[in-house]
N, C-alpha and C positions, 0 to 999 in steps of 0.2 A: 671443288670445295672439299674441303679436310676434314672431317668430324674426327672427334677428341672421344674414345672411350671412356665413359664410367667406371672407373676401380670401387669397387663396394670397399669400404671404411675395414679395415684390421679390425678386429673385437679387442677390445677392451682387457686386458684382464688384472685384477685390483694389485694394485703394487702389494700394498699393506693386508694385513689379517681378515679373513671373511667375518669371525666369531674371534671375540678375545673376552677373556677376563681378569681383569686388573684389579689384583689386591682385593681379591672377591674374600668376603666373609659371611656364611649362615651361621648366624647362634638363637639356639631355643631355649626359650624360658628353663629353668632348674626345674627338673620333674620331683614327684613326692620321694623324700628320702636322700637327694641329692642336694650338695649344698653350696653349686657352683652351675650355671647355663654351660647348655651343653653346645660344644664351638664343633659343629659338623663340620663345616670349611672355614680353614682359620686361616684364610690369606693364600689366594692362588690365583699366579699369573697361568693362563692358557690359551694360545692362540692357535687358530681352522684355518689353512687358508684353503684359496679357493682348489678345489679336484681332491685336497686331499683327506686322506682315511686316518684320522688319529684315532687308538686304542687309549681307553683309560681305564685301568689295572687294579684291581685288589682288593684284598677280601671282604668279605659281605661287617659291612659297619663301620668301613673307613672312610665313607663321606661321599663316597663317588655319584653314587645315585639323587645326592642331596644337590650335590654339582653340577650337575645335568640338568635339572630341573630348574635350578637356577639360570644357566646360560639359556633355558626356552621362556624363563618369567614368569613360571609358576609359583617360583616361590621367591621373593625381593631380597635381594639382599642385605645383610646389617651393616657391611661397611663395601668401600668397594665400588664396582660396576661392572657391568654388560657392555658390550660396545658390537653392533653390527655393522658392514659397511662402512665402518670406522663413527660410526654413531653412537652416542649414549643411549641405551634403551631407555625408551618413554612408558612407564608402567599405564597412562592412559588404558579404559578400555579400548575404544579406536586403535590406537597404535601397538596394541600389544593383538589383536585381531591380525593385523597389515603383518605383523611378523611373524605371527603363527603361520601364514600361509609363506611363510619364504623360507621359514624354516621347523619340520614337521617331525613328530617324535613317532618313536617305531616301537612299540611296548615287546616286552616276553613273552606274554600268554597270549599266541592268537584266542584263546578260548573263552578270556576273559576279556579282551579288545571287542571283540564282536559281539552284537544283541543276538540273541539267541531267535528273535522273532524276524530280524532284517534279514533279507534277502542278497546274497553277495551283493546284486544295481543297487541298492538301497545303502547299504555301507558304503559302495565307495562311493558312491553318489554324497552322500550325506557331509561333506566337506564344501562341495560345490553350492549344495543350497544354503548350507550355513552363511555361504560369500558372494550367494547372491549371481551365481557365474551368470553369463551372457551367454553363453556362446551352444552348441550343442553337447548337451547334458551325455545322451548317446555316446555319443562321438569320442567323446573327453572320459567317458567311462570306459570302453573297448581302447582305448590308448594304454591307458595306466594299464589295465588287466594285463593286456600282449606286454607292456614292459616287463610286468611282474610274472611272466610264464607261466599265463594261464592262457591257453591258445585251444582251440578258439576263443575268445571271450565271450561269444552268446552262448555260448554251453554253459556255462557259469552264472547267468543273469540272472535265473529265477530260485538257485538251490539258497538252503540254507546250511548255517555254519555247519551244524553235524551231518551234514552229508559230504563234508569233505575230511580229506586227510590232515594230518595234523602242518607237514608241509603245503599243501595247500590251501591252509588257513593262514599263516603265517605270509602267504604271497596275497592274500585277499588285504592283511591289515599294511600291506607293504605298499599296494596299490592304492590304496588309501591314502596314503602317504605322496604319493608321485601324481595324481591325478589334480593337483593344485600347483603342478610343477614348482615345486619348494628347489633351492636351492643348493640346501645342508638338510641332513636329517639327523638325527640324535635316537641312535638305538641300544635300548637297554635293555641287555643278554641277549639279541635278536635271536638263537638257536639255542639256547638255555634248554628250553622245555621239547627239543625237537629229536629224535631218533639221530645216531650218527649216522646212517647211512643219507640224512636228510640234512645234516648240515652243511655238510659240502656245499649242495647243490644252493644253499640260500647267500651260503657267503659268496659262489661264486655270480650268482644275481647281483650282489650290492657290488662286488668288482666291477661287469661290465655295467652296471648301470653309471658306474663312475666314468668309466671309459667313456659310454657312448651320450651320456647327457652330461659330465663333466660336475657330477653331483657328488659334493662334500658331504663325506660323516662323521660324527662321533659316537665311537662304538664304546660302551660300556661294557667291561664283563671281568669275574675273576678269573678267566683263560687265558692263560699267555699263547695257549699254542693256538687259539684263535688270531688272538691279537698278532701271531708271527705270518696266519694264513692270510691276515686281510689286511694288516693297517700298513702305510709309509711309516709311520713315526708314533713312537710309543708314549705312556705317562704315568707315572708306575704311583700309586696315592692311596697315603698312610696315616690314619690318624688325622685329618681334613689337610692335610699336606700332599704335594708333588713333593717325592722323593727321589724320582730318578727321572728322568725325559732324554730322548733323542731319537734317531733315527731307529726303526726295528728292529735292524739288522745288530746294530752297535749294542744296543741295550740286551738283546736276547742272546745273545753269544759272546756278549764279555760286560755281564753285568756288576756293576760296582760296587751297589750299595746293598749290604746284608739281607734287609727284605727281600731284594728283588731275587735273588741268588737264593736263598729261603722258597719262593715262590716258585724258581723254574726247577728246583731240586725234585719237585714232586710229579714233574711230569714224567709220563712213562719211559720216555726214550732217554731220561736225562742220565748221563754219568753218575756211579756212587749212589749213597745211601741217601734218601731223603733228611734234610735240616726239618728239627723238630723241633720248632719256636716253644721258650721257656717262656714263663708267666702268663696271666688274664688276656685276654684278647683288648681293645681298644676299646676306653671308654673315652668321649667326647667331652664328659665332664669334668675327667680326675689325669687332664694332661698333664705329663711331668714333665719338670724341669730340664734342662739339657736336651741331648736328642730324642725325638720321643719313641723312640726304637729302641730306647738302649734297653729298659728293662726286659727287654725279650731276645735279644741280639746276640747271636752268637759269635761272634766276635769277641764282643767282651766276654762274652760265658769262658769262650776258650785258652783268654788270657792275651790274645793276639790287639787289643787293644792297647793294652798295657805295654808289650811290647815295643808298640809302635812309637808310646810316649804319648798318648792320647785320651786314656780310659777316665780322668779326671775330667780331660773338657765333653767327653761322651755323655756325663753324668750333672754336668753342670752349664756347659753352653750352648743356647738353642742355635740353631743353624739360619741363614738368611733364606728366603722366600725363593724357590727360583723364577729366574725373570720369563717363563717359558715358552721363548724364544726355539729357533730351530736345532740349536747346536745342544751336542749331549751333556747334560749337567747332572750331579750328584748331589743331594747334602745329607753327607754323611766325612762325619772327622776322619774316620780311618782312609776311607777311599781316597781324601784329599790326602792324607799324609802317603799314602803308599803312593800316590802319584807323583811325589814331590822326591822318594826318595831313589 
C-alpha cells in the first residue's frame, strides 16, 4: 500500500497592501483667530505591505502624526478611507477593537506610555485582559518580553517603570505591543526621547522582529538618517501632503524635491552647508496656492526655478496627489522639469 504525504499549504501572503490610504483627508474645525479649518492631511494615498518598514518624514506640524492616527482610527477621517486587508475600515466600536489588536501603536515617551503604579506583568498584560485572551496570560506575557530583549522575562515581572532604564522602558511599551501578536505597528518617534547610544539597539529590535515574525511598520519620525537605518521605503510629508516617496535608498541619496534635500542637508555627515528654509513654517489653515513649498523653496529663492521655466506654475499650480504606490514619485515642478530635460 502507497501512502501519499501531506505537503502543509504555502502561506499565503497578501498580493495587495496590508494598510492603505486612499484619498485620506483630516480637517479641523477653524481654531479662534483663524478663518479657514485647518486641512492636517489633505489627500494622501499610502500603502504597508505585508514585512515592510515604511518611514514617514517631516517636520514637526506637517501632518504626519495626524496621519498616523488616522490609519489606526483614532481619528476618522473627513474624506477619504482606511482600507486593511483590502477592507474599508469599520469605525464600529467592535470592529475598531478587532483591528487595534492586528495593528498596534508604539508611542515616544516609554515614560508617559506606562502607569507609573503598573508593574512591567501588568502593562503588558493589560492588552490581553482588555481582549479577553484565552490562552495563558503567563506564557503570552514572557513571549512578548523575550521578543522585546528583555531576557529573562521573570526578572522583569514584578519592577516598576522607574526602575528601569530609559531603553528598557521603551522594550516594556514595545512588548505591549507584540504580546497581541498584531500584524503592523505604527511607531511614533520610537527613539526620539532615547540616549544615542540606545537607539541603535531598539531599531535594530524592530528589524529582526520584522525578520523573524514578518512584522510590518510605520515609523514616524523627523529623522531621515533613522528613516535610512530602518525603513525599505521612504514618504517624505509636507504640509498634509506626500511630497516625495520611493525606495530608501533612491530617495536619501538622490532626492528630488527641495524639501527633502532641505531636510537631509542638515544632517551631520551631509555634503555642503545646511539649506535654510525661507519663510513661516507650515500652517494647515493658510495653505497656498500652487506648490505648497514654494514659499519656502529654495529653488525658487535661488532663481533656478525661473530658469528652469517653471517658477510661475510653482507659484500657481497645485500638484496632483501621489498615488503611493511603490515606485519613487515626486511633486514638485522643477524635479519634473529637470527630469524631462
Amino acid at each position: 500500500m502507497t501512502t501519499t504525504a501531506t505537503v502543509p499549504p504555502v502561506p499565503q501572503v497578501p498580493s495587495g497592501p496590508l494598510l492603505s490610504a486612499e484619498g485620506l483627508h483630516v480637517t479641523f474645525p477653524a481654531r479662534r483667530g483663524d478663518t479657514a479649518p485647518a486641512r492636517a492631511v489633505d489627500g494622501v494615498d499610502l500603502d504597508i505591505r505585508a514585512g515592510e518598514i515604511v518611514a514617514l518624514v517631516g517636520e514637526s506640524g506637517c501632518g504626519k502624526t495626524t496621519l498616523a492616527r488616522s490609519l489606526l482610527g483614532l481619528v476618522p477621517p473627513t474624506a477619504g478611507r482606511v482600507t486593511f486587508t483590502g477592507r474599508p475600515l469599520d469605525y464600529s466600536s467592535r470592529a475598531l477593537k478587532a483591528y487595534r489588536k492586528r495593528v498596534q501603536l508604539v508611542l515616544q515617551d516609554p515614560s508617559g506610555s506606562l502607569n507609573p503604579r503598573h508593574t512591567v506583568y501588568d502593562a503588558v498584560a493589560e492588552g490581553l485582559r482588555i481582549h479577553r485572551y484565552g490562552g495563558d496570560e503567563r506564557e503570552a506575557v514572557s513571549t512578548a518580553l523575550s521578543r522585546a530583549g528583555l531576557r529573562p522575562p521573570e526578572r522583569f515581572f514584578l519592577r516598576y517603570p522607574h526602575e528601569l532604564s530609559g531603553g528598557q522602558r521603551q522594550r516594556v511599551v514595545i512588548a505591549g505591543a507584540l504580546v497581541l501578536e498584531p500584524e503592523l505597528i505604527v511607531a511614533d518617534e520610537p527613539v526620539a526621547s532615547l540616549d544615542a547610544s540606545v537607539r541603535g539597539e531598539i531599531l535594530a529590535l524592530l528589524l529582526r522582529l520584522r525578520s523573524e515574525l514578518g512584522l510590518s511598520a510605520l515609523v514616524v519620525t523627523h529623522d531621515l538618517g533613522l528613516a535610512w537605518n530602518i525603513a525599505d521605503r521612504v514618504a517624505v510629508m509636507y504640509l498634509g501632503r506626500i511630497v516625495e516617496t520611493g525606495a530608501v535608498e533612491d530617495v536619501l541619496t538622490a532626492p528630488q524635491h527641495p524639501y527633502t534635500q532641505a531636510l537631509l542637508s542638515v544632517l551631520p555627515e551631509a555634503p555642503g552647508d545646511p539649506v535654510v528654509l525661507t519663510g513661516e513654517p507650515p500652517d494647515p489653515s493658510r495653505i497656498p496656492t500652487g506648490c505648497r513649498f514654494h514659499a519656502r523653496c529654495q529653488i525658487l529663492a535661488t532663481g533656478e526655478a525661473e530658469r528652469a521655466g517653471v517658477a510661475d506654475a510653482c507659484r500657481r499650480e497645485d500638484l496632483p496627489v501621489l498615488d503611493g504606490g511603490g515606485g519613487a514619485q515626486v511633486a514638485c515642478h522643477w524635479a519634473r522639469a529637470s527630469a524631462v530635460r
